[in-house]
N, C-alpha and C positions, 0 to 999 in steps of 0.2 A: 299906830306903829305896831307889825308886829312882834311878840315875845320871842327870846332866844330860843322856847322850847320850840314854838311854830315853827320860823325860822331849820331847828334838825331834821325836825319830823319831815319838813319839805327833801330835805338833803336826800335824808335816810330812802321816801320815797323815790327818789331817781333811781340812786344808787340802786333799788330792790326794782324797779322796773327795767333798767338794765340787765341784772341779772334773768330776769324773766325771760329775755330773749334772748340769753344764752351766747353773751358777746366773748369771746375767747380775752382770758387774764392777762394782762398788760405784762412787758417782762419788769421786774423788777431788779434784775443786775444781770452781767456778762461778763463773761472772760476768756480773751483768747488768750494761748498758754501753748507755747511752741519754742522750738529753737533756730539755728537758722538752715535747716533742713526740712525732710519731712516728718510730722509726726500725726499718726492714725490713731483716733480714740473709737473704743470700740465698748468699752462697759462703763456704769459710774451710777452710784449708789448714794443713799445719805448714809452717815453713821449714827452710831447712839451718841457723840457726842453732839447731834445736830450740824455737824460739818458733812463734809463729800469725798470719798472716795474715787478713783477713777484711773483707769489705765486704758493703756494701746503698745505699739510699738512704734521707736522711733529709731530713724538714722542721724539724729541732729550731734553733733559736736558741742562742746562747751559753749552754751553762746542764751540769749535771750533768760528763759525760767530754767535752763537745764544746767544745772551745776556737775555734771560728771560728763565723759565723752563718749563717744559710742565703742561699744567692746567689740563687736562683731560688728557684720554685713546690717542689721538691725536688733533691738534689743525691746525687751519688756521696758516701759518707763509705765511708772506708777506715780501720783501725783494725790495729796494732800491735801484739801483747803479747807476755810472754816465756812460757819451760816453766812457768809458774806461776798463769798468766794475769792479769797485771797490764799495765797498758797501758803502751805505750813511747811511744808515737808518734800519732800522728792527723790528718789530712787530708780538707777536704771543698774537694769539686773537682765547677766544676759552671760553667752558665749564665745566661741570668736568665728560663729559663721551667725544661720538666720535663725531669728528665734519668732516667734508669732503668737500676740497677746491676744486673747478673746475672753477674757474671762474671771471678775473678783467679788469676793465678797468679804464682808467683814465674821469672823470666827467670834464664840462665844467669851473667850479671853481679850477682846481687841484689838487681837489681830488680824490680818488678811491672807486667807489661800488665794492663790492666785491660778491660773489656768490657761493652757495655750501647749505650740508644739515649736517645736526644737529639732534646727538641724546639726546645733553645735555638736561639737566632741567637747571631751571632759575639760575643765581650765574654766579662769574667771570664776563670776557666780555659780558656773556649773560644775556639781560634784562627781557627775558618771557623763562618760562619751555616751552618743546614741548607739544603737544598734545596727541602723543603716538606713537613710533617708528619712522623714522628719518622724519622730517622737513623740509620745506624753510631754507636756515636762511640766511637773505642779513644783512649788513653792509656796513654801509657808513663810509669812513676814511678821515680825511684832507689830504692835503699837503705833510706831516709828520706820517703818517699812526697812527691818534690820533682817536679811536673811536668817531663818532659824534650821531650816533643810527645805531640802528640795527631792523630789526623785523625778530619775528619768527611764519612764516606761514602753516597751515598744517592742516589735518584731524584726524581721528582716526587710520589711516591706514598708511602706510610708501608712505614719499612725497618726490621725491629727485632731485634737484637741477642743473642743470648741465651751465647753459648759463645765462648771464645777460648782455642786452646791455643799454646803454642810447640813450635815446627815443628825437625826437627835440623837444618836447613840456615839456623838462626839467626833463621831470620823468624815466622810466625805463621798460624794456620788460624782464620776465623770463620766463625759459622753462626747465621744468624738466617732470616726468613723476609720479601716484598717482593712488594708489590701494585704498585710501580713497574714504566713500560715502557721504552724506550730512552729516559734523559736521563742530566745527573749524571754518576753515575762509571757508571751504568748502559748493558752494551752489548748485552745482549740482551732482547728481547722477552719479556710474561711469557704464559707458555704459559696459566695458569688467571685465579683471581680471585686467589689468593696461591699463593705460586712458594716454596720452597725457594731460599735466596741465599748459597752460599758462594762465599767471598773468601778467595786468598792473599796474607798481606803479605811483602814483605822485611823485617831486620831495623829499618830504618828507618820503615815503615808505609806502605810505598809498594805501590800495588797491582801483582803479581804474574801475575794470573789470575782469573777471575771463569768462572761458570757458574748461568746460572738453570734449574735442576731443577723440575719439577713436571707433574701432570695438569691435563686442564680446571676441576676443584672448588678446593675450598681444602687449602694442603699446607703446613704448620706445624714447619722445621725449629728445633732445642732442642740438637743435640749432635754434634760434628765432630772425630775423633781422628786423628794419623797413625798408621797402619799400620804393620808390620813389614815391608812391601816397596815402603816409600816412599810411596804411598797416600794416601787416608784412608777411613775408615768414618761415617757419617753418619747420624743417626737422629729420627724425630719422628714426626707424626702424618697421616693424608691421608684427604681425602672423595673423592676420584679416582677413577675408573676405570681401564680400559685408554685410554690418550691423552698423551702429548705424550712424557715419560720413564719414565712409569710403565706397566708390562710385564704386570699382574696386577690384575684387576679386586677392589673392595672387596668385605669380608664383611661388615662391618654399617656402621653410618655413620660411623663414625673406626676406623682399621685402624693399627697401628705400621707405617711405611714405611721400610724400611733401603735403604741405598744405598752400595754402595760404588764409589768413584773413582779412576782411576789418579794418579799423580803429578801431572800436566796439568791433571788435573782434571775429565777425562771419564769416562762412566758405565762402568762395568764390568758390576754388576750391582743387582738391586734385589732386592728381597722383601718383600710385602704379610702383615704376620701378625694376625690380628685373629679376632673371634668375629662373631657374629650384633649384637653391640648397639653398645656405643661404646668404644674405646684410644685414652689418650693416653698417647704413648710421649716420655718426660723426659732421659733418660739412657741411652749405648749404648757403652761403654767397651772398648778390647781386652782380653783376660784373656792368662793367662799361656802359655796354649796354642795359641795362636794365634788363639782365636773372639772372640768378644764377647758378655756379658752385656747385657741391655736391662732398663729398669728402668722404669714405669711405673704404671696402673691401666685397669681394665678395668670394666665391671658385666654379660658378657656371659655369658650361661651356655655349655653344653655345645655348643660349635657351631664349624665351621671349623677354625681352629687348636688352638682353646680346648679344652682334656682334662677341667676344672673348674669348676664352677658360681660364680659372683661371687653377695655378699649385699649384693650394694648396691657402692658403688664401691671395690673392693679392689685391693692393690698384685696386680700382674702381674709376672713376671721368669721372662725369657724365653735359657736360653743357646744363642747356636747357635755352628758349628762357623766354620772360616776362610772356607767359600763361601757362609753365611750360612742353611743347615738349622738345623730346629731339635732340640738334641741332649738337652734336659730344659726342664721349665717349672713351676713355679707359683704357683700363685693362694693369695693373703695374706690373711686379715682377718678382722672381726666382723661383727655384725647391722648396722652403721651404715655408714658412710663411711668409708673409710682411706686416703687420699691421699699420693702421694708425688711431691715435684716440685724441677725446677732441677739440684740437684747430690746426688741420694740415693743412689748407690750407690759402693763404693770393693772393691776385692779386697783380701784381707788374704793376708799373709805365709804362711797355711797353706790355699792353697787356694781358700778358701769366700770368702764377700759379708757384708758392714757393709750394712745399708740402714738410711736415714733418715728418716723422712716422720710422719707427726700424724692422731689416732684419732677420733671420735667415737665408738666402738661399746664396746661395756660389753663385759665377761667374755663370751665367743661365737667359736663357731670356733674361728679360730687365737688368740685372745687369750683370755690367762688372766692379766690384770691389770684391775681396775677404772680409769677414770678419775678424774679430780681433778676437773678443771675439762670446759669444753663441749670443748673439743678439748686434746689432749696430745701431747706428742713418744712416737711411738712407733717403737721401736730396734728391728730384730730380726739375729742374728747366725746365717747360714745353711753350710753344709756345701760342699764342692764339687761336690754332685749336686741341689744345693737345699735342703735337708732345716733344720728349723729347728735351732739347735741351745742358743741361749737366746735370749731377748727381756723387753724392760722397756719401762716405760711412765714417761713424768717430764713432771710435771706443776705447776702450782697451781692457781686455783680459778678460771682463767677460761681464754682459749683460747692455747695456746702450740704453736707453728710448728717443726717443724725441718725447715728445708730443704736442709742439707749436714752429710755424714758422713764422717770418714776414719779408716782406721786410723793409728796413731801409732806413730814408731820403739822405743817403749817394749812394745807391743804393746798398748795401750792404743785410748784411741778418743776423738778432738774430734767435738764434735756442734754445730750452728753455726742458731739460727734465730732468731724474733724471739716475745714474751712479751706480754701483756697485765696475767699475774699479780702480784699481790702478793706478801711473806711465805705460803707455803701450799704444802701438798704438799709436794715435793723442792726448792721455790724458795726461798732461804734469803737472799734481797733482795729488797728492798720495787722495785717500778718507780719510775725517775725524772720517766717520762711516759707518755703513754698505752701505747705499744709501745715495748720497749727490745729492743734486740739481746742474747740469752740463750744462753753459752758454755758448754758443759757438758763435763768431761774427766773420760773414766772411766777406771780402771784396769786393768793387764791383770791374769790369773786364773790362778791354780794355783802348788802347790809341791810338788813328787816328793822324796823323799830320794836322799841319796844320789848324784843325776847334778845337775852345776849344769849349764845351759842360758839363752843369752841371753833373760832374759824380765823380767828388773826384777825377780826373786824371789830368794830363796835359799833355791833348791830345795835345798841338803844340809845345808840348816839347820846350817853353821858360822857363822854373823850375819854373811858377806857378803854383798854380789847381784853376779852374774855376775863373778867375780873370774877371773881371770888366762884370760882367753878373748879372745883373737886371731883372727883370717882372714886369707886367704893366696889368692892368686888370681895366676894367669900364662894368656897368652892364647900361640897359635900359630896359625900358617897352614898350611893341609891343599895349599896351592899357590901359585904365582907370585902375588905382590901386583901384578905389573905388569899390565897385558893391555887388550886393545882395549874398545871400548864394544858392551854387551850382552854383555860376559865378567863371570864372577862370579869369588870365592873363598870358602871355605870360613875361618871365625876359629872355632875352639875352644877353650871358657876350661876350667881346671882350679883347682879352688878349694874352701874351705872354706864356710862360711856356707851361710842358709836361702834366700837368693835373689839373684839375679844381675838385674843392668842394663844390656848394649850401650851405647856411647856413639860419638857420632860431636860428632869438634872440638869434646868437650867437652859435649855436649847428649844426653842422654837419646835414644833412638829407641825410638818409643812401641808397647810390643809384645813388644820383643826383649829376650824375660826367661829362654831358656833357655841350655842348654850351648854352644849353635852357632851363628851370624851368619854366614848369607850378604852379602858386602858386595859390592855392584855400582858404586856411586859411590866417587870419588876424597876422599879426607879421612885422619884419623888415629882410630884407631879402639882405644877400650879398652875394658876389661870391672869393674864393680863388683861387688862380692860384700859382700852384709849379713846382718847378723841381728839382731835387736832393739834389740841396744845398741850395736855396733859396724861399721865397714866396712872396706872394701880396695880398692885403685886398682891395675889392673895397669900394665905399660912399654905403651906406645902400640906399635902398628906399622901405618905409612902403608901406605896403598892407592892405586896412582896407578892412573888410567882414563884411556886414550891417547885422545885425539878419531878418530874416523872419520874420513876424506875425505869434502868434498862430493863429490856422485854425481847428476849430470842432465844427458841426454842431448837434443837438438834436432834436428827434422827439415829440412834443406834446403829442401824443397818437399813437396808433396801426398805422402801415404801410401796415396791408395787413388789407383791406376792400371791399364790393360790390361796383359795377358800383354808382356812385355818390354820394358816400363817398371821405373823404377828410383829409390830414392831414397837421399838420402846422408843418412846418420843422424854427431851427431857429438857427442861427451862435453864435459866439461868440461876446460880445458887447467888445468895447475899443474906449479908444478915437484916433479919425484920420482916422479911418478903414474906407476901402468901403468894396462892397459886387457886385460879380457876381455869380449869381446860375447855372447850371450847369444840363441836363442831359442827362446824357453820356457825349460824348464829345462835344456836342455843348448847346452853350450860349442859355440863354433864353433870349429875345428879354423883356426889361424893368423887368426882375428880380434881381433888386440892393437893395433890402433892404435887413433889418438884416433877414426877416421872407421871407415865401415861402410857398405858399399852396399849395400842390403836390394833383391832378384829379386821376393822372392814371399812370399808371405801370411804372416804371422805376429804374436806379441807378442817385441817385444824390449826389450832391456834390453842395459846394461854395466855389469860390476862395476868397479870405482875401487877400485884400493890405491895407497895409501903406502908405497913400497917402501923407506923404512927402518924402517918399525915393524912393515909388513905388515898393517897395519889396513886393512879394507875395508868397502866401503859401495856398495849393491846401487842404481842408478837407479832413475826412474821407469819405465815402461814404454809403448812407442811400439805403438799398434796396425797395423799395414800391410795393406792389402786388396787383392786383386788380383778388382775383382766384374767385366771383362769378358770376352769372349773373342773371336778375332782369327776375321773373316768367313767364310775359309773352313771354321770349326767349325759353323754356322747352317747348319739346316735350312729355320726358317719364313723366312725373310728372303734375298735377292739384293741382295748388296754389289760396286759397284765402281768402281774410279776409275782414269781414262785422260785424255790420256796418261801414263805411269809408266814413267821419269822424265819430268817436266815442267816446262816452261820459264818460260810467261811465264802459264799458266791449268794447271787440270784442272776434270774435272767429274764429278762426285760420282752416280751412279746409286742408288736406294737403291727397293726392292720390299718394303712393311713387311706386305704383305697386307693381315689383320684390323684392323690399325691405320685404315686410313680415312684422315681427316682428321686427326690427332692433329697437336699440337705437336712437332717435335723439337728438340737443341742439337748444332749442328756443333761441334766444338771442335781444334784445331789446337793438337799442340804439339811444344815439342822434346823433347832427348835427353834434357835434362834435367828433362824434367816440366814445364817451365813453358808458360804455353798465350800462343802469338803469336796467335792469331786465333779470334775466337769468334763466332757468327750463331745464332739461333732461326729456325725455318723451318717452315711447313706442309706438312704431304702435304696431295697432292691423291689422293682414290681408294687411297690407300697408298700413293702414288710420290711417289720427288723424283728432279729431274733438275737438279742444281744446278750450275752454272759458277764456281769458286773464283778472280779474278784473283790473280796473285803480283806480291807488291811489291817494287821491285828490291831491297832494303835487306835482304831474306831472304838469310841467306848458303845457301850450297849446304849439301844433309847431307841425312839421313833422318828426316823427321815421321812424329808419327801422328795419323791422320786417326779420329776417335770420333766417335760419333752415339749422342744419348740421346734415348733416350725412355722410356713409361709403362712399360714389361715389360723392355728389353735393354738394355746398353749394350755397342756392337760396335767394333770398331774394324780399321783396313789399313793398314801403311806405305806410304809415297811418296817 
C-alpha cells in the first residue's frame, strides 16, 4: 500500500505536468453586476485592500446591484467588491445629460480619481457646466466612493477623456484627445482636426501644465503613464503626416503614434509604428525594463513596421525598448475580428503580458477555442518575448466584452468587461438587463513538490499555501543624498521577493521596478519587495535637492558697436552670490564681479553660484558684435572729419563712390554707447559734405562718429 507522502508527490506531479503545458487557470468566481438597463464596464483594478475596484457607465434605474437612479442621459457608476467578488459599495456620479467612464485608479490615500468625459451642464454630482460639447471631467472619490471634487476641463470644441494615472509627486496625468482651439482651460491652438491633449493636475485637480500634440489629420490619444525619469510615455493612434509634432510620415491610414515627454511636458520624442492598412493603438504601459509594451489591433499585412500578416482585425503588441525601437512584435488572432481596447494589457509578476480583449473568430490561427456566443472574452497569457503561452475563450450565447485585464497579487487574474449573455457557456448568471457589467477571477496555476513558493498553492503538498514565507528588503545610497539641482544619486535595494517598486513620498514611480533608482528630485524615497502573497517596506532615506541660484545677465546698452566701443554686461545681485563671466566656453581670467565690460565680439554668459552650498546656475547668454571697422581700415571709401577737436561744429566728408545716391544714417554717440545725435542723409554722386553743429549742453569727451549704409558701416572718433 502505498504511503500518504507517495500518494502527494503523485498529485503534486500532475498538477506540475499540467502546468508544463501551460493550460489556461480555471476561473475561480464571477460576477454579473448590472441593473435593469445597460451597463458598460470599461476599467477594474485590485486594491490594496485585496478587493476590486471597477467602473463604466450606465443608464440603469434603481433596480438589480444599483441602489441610486440614473441622473442623466448616462452616468459614471463605480462599483466596490471585496477578494471574493461581492459588492461592498456602489456609486453613480454623474450630470443631467451624458457622461462617459473610461478610467480609475485607486490614490495613495484610498481613494479613487476617476476619468472620462462629460457632456453634462453644472447640477447633480457636477460642479462646473462644460464649455461646449463633451469635456474632461475628473473626480476624486474617498475610500467609500463619497465625491471629494471634481473639475471639469475643456474647450469650445469636443474634449474626451480616456486615461487618468497618478503622478509621484501626488497629482495626476490625463490623456484624451480635443478638436478645441484656444478657449476654456484651453491655451494652445490645435495643430490638426483633433490634437492629442495631455493635462497635468496637482493633487487637488488644479491644472499644472497642458500641451496640445498632434499632426495636420486626426490624432487620437487613449493612454498616458509616468516614466522612470519623471516623464511620461504616451500612446494612440494618428492619420498624420510629417507636420505640427509629428516627425515621421504615416504607413497606412491609422499608424500607433507614441510620444514621449519630458517632466514639463515637452516632446522628447515620437514614433510612427504601423503597416500598410489601419492601427489603433489602446494601451502603452512601461514594463519592467525600462521600455514599454503597446497593445492594440491592426488588419495590415506584411508591410512597414509590420513582420506579420493580419486575418481581418487582430490584436497587435508591439514591445519597444526605453527610446522607443522596436525590440519584438506580434500579431494575435483568428479568421474574424479580434479587438482589444481601453485597458487590455497588464505585466505580470514573471515577466510576460495578460492581454484582454473579445473574438469573433472560430477555431483559426492563433485561436484554438471555439466561441459561445457572436463575440467572447478572449484571454491570452504571453511570455516575455511575446510567445503565447496559454489562452482561453469565456463566453455565453450572445456577445460579451472584456475590456480590462490584470494580474492579481495571488497570481491570479481579474478580467473586467460588460455581457449581453444569459445562463450559457462559462456564464453561470442570468443578466439583470440588457448589458451587465461581467467580473471574471481566475486562478493562479501550478504545484511543484517539494519547494513552497509564493503562488496561493501548496506546492510540497504539506496542506498548507505558502506557509512561513517572509521578504526582507533594505535600500542604501551609492552617494551624497545631498546635492545641487541636475545632481543625481544612486538608491540600491537588497531584498527577497519576485519583484520590487521604487516609491517616492509614498507613491509608486511608474517604471521603477528594478535593483537601482536613480533619484534626481528632493523627497523620501523607499523600496517595496513582493511576491504573490506577501510584501516588504524598507526605512525611508531622504534626498534633499538644493535650488540653483537664479542666473541672468542684462546688457547696459547696445551690444553690436564699432571697434572700441564697449558695453557693460551685468548679473543678477543676491546676497551670498559669486560671479564667473564667461566667453564661450572659457572663463575670463579675474571676471568675478557682478558687472563685465565686453571689447569685442563674442557670446557671453555668467555663471552664479551660491557660495554656501556651491550650487550654480549657468545665464542666458548675450550676443556682442563688433560689424564695423574704424575709417582708416577702408579702401573703397574716403572718411573724414575736421576740425578734430572741435568746438562749436565739424564737418563730416564722406566719398562712398559706387554708392551714388544711396541713403545714409549719421549717428553720434558716447563712451557709453548711447547715441546723443542721429540724422539720415543723402549722397549726392557718392558724396556727403555735411556740417554737424554742437550743442552747448554736449560735455566735452570723445564721440564716435558712424555712418551706415547699404554695404559698410564705418566709423572716426572726435
Amino acid at each position: 500500500m502505498k504511503s500518504i507522502a507517495q500518494n502527494l508527490f503523485t498529485i503534486c506531479f500532475i498538477f506540475s505536468s499540467v502546468n508544463i503545458f501551460a493550460q489556461a487557470p480555471d476561473i475561480e468566481w464571477q460576477n454579473t453586476i448590472g441593473s435593469n438597463n445597460y451597463d458598460f464596464l470599461n476599467a477594474i483594478g485590485q486594491t490594496s485592500d485585496g478587493g476590486y475596484i471597477m467602473g463604466g457607465y450606465s443608464i440603469g434605474a434603481i433596480s438589480g446591484d444599483k441602489t441610486e437612479g440614473e441622473i442623466g442621459v448616462d452616468d459614471y457608476w463605480i462599483v466596490k467588491i471585496n477578494a471574493a467578488g461581492t459588492v461592498e459599495w456602489e456609486n453613480t456620479i454623474g450630470g443631467y445629460n451624458y457622461d462617459k467612464f473610461y478610467s480609475i485608479e485607486e490614490t495613495p490615500d484610498g481613494g479613487y480619481i476617476i476619468g472620462g468625459h462629460s457632456l453634462s451642464g453644472g447640477g447633480a454630482d457636477k460642479s462646473e457646466g462644460n464649455m461646449f460639447g463633451y469635456d474632461y471631467w475628473v473626480v476624486k472619490v474617498s475610500a467609500i466612493g463619497v465625491v471629494e471634487w471634481d473639475n471639469t476641463i475643456g474647450g469650445t470644441g469636443n474634449d474626451m477623456l480616456y486615461n487618468v494615472q497618478p503622478t509621484s509627486d501626488g497629482g495626476y496625468i490625463l490623456a484624451g484627445n480635443t478638436d478645441s482651439g484656444i478657449s476654456g482651460d484651453k491655451t494652445e491652438a490645435r495643430v490638426g482636426n483633433t490634437d492629442y491633449w495631455v493635462i497635468k493636475l496637482d493633487e487637488d485637480g488644479n491644472i499644472v501644465w497642458q500641451n496640445d500634440i498632434g499632426g495636420v489629420m486626426f490624432d487620437y490619444l487613449f493612454s498616458a503613464y509616468e516614466t522612470a525619469d519623471g516623464g511620461y510615455i504616451l500612446g494612440g493612434y494618428s492619420t498624420s503626416g510629417i507636420s505640427g509634432d509629428k516627425t515621421e510620415a504615416n504607413i497606412g491610414f491609422n499608424d500607433y503614434w507614441i510620444v514621449k515627454l519630458d517632466e514639463d511636458g515637452l516632446v522628447e520624442w515620437d514614433n510612427t509604428i504601423g503597416g500598410t492598412g489601419t492601427e489603433y493603438l489602446y494601451s502603452l504601459i512601461p514594463t519592467a525594463d525600462g521600455g514599454y509594451i503597446a497593445a492594440g489591433i491592426s488588419d495590415s499585412g506584411i508591410s512597414g513596421d509590420k513582420t506579420e500578416a493580419s486575418s481581418g482585425n487582430d490584436y497587435w503588441i508591439v514591445k519597444l525598448d526605453e527610446d522607443g525601437n522596436i525590440t519584438w512584435q506580434n500579431t494575435i488572432g483568428g479568421s474574424g475580428s479580434d479587438l482589444l481596447f481601453v485597458n487590455p494589457v497588464d505585466q505580470t509578476a514573471d515577466g510576460g503580458y495578460i492581454l484582454g480583449g473579445y473574438s469573433q473568430s472560430g477555431i483559426s490561427g492563433d485561436k484554438t477555442e471555439a466561441n459561445t456566443g457572436s463575440w467572447d472574452n478572449w484571454i491570452l497569457k504571453l511570455d516575455d518575448t511575446g510567445n503565447i503561452t496559454w489562452q482561453t475563450v469565456l463566453g455565453g450565447s450572445s456577445g460579451d466584452y472584456a475590456n480590462a485585464v490584470e494580474e492579481t497579487a495571488d497570481g491570479g487574474y481579474i478580467i473586467g468587461g460588460f455581457s449581453y449573455s444569459g445562463i450559457s457557456g462559462e456564464k453561470t448568471e442570468a443578466n439583470i438587463g440588457d448589458a451587465d457589467y461581467w467580473v471574471i477571477k481566475l486562478e493562479g496555476t501550478g504545484c511543484f513538490p517539494f519547494t513552497e513558493t509564493c503562488n496561493g498553492l501548496d506546492d510540497d503538498c504539506d496542506f498548507a499555501v505558502d506557509e512561513d514565507i517572509t521578504e526582507t528588503i533594505s535600500i542604501s545610497a551609492a552617494g551624497a543624498t545631498t546635492f545641487c539641482q541636475t545632481g543625481s544619486v544612486v538608491l540600491n535595494a537588497t531584498h527577497t521577493g519576485t519583484s520590487l517598486q521604487w516609491k517616492k513620498n509614498g507613491v509608486n514611480i511608474p517604471g521603477a521596478t528594478s535593483s537601482s533608482y536613480t533619484a534626481t528630485t528632493k523627497g523620501n524615497y523607499t523600496c517595496e519587495t513582493s511576491s504573490s502573497c506577501n510584501t516588504a517596506l524598507s526605512s525611508a532615506i531622504f534626498v534633499n535637492v538644493i535650488k540653483n541660484p537664479a542666473a541672468a545677465i542684462t546688457a547696459g546698452g547696445p551690444t553690436s558697436f564699432c571697434t572700441g566701443g564697449a558695453v557693460v554686461l551685468t548679473a543678477n545681485a543676491g546676497a551670498g552670490l559669486s560671479y564667473q563671466w564667461y566667453k564661450g566656453a572659457t572663463a575670463l581670467i579675474g571676471a568675478t564681479s557682478i558687472n563685465y565690460t565686453a571689447t569685442v565680439a563674442g557670446n557671453y554668459k555668467c555663471r552664479v553660484t551660491k557660495t554656501a552650498t556651491g550650487c550654480f546656475k549657468n545665464s542666458n547668454k548675450i550676443i556682442v558684435t563688433v560689424p564695423c571697422r574704424e575709417a582708416n581700415d577702408l579702401t573703397e571709401a574716403a572718411f573724414s572729419i575736421y576740425p578734430n577737436p572741435a568746438k562749436d561744429y565739424f564737418i563730416i566728408e564722406f566719398n562712398a563712390g559706387e554708392l551714388n545716391n544711396a541713403e545714409i544714417k549719421i549717428t553720434i554717440t558716447n563712451i557709453l554707447g548711447e547715441a546723443i545725435y542721429t540724422e539720415r542723409s543723402n549722397l549726392i554722386s557718392g558724396k556727403l559734405n555735411k556740417t554737424i553743429p554742437l550743442n552747448n549742453n554736449i560735455p566735452a569727451g570723445v564721440y564716435t562718429v558712424q555712418i551706415t549704409s547699404e554695404k559698410n558701416i564705418i566709423s572716426k572718433n572726435i
